[in-house]
N, C-alpha and C positions, 0 to 999 in steps of 0.2 A: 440448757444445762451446761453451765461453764464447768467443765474437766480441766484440773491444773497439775501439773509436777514440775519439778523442779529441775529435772534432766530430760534428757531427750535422747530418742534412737537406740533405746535401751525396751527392757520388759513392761518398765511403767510406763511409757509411752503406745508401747506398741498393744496394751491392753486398753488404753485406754480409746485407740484407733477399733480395735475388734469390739467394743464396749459401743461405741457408736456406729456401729452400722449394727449391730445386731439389735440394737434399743428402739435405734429409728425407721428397723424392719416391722420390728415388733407392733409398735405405736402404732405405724403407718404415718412416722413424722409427727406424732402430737408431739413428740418430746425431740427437739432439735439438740442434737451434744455438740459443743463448739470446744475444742482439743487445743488447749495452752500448756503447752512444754517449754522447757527452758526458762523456768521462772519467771514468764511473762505476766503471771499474777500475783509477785513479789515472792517475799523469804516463807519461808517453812513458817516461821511468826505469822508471816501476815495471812497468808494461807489456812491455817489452822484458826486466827481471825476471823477470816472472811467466812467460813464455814460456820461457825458459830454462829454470827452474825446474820447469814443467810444470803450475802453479796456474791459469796461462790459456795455454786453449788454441790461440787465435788472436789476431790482431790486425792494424788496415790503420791505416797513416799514410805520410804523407811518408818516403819512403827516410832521408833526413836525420835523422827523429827516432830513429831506430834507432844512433846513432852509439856510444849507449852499450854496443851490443851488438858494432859492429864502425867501428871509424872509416871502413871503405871507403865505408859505405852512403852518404857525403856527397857519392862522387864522382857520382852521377847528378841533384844539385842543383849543378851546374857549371856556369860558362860555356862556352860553344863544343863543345858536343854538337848541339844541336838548332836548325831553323829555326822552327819554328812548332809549333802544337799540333798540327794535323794530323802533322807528319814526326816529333814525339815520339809519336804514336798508331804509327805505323807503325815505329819504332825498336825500341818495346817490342816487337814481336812477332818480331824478329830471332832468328834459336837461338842465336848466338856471345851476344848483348846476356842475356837469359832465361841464359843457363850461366853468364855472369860472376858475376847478382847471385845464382843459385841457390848457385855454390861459396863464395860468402861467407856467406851463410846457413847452408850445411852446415859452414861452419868452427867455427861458433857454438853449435853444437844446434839448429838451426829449418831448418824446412822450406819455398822458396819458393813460395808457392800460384800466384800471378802478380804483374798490376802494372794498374793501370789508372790514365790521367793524370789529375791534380786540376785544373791549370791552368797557366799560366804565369805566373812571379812579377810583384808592383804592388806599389806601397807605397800607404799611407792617411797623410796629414798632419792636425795639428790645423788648421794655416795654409797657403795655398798654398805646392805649390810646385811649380815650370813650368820652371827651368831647374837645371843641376847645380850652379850656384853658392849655392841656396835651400839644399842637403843639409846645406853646412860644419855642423858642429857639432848638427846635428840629431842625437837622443838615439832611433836606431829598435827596435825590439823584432825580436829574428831568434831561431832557432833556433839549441841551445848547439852548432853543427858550424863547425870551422875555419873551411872553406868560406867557408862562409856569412856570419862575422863579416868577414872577410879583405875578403871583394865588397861590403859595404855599407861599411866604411870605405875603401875605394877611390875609392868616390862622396862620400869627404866625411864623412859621416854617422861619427855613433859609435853602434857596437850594442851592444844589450843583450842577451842571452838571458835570456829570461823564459818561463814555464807561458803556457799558452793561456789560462785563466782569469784567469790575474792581466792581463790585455792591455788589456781595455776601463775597468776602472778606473782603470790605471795611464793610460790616455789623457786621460779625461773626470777627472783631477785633475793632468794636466801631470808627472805622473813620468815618462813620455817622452814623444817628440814627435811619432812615428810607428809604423808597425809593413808591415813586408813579407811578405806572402803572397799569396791567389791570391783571388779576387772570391766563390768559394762563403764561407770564413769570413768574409770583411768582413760579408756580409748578412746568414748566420745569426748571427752574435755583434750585429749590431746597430752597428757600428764607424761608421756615417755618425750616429750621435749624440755620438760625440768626438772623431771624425776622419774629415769628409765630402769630405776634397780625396785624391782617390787621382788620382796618377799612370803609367799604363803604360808602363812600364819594358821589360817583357819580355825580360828579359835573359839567365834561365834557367829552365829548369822545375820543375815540381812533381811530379814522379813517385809514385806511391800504391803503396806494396808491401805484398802480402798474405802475412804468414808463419804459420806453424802452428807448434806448439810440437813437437820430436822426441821428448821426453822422450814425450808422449802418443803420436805419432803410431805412435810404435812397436809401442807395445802393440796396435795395429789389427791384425786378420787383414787378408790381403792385397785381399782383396773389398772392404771399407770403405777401405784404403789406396785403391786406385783410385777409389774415387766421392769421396772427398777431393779430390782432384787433378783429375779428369773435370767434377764440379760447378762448379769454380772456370776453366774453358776454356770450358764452354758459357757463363755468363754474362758472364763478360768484355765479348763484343762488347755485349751490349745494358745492359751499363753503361757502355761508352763511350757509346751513344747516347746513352743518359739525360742523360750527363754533358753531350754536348755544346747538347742541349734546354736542358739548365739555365742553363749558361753564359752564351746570350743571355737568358734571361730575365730572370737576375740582372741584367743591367748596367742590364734598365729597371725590376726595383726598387731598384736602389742610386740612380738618377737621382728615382725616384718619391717618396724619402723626403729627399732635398734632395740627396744625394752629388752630386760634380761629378769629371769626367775629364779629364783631361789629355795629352798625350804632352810628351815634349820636342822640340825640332826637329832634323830630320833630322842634321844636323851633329854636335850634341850627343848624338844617339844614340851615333850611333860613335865620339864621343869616351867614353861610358859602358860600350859592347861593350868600347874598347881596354882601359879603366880595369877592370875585372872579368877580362878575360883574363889581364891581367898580374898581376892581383892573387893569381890562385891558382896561380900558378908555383912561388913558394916555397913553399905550401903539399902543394903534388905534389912536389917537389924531394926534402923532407924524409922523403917516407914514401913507400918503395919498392913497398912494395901499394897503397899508393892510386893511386900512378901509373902502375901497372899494370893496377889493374881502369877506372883515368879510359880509360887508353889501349884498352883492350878493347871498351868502351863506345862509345866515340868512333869507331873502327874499323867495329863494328856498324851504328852511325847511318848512317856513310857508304853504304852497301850500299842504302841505300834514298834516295829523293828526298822 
């Protein structure tokens, strides 16, 4: 069972490490999980590829990077689902929220394993910047999902979608001018050496879905289909821990190594919430499933505090 993501030293790595010893406790080794981080099994494209296909067998990213598999999967990098990291931890475990993102995966050929959260979105600037008027014309790097391009030029900003690997270069020589993500990549990639000014934003989150390939999964006896699915609910919770241990720790190495943080002021926040909300209306407008699984999603959230 090849496990892919596309970062490393972060939450989706480090579940997918507890995901293999707990799988191949389980088994007794029928099912060997071999751990490829760092996009050792190519782009989010290819990844999402190979999973359909059935070349690889697994894989965890951002919901959002999966869009090439299904454009729904962007609706859970949305504005106005979630309040905080905490009430997106508790969202995910909803059964309506878990069956939305599962039927969209079974629409696809994949299998949902679960979801454990990454973070909540920040941007990383080469130059400060403190208020939404700094964004105008800034050049940020996002992920290729409607979404997501729609919400950053909302704020101003012009986004780019670009590979995770081409990020840091294209920073530390000025091809863009920023980049939005969640504070595990800023510090595994090293990003406070070309952009040490991040600001919290938190405007939406970063959801981590784990999907299994069907084309493989099928071929399981029913015995191994179960410890597939069993392995990945026992560790969930204690990759959230992990996740959430980490999280603080990062912020005082990203401070340790010059990074500096930010927010904007309260005012300006919710001038930022408005500006993102409105910005994926036509977005949802357009595409009858997505505003349906947004809306499903969103439903889910509310059920919980």
């Amino acid at each position: 069972m090849k496990f892919a993501t596309l970062t490393i030293n972060d939450v989706q790595h480090e579940f997918i490490k507890m995901y293999k010893a707990e799988l191949e406790k389980a088994t007794n080794s029928r099912i060997k999980v071999d751990v490829y981080p760092a996009g050792q099994l190519g782009s989010a494209a290819r990844q999402a590829e190979g999973l359909r296909l059935g070349t690889i067998e697994a894989a965890s990213g951002p919901a959002e990077l999966f869009v090439g598999a299904d454009p729904r999967f962007q609706g859970l990098a949305m504005a106005g689902l979630f309040k905080d990291l905490a009430h997106v931890q508790r969202a995910i475990l909803v059964p309506q929220v878990r069956q939305a993102i599962s039927d969209v995966a079974a629409s696809r050929g994949l299998v949902f394993l679960g979801a454990v959260v990454f973070d909540i979105q920040s941007f990383v600037f080469r130059t400060p910047v403190t208020k939404l008027a700094d964004f105008s014309g800034k050049r940020i790097r996002v992920l290729a999902s409607e979404g997501e391009q729609a919400q950053v030029n909302a704020l101003g900003g012009a986004s780019v979608p670009m590979s995770l690997g081409e990020v840091l270069p294209a920073l530390t020589q000025g091809t863009i001018d920023g980049a939005n993500s969640g504070m595990p990549v800023f510090v595994s990639f090293k990003y406070y050496d070309g952009a040490p000014n991040l600001i919290d934003t938190h405007l939406w989150a970063i959801v981590t879905i784990n999907l299994v390939s069907k084309v493989w999964f099928d071929r399981l006896p029913a015995d191994l289909k179960k410890a597939v699915m069993d392995a990945s609910a026992k560790v969930e919770p204690e990759a959230h821990k992990w996740g959430d241990a980490q999280l603080k720790q990062l912020t005082g190495n990203w401070k340790d190594h010059g990074g500096k943080i930010v927010t904007l002021s309260p005012e300006e926040q919710k001038e930022a919430e408005s500006k993102v909300s409105n910005a994926i209306v036509p977005v949802l407008d357009k595409s009858a499933p997505l505003k349906e699984f947004y809306g499903k999603i969103r439903a889910g959230a509310a059920t919980v505090q």
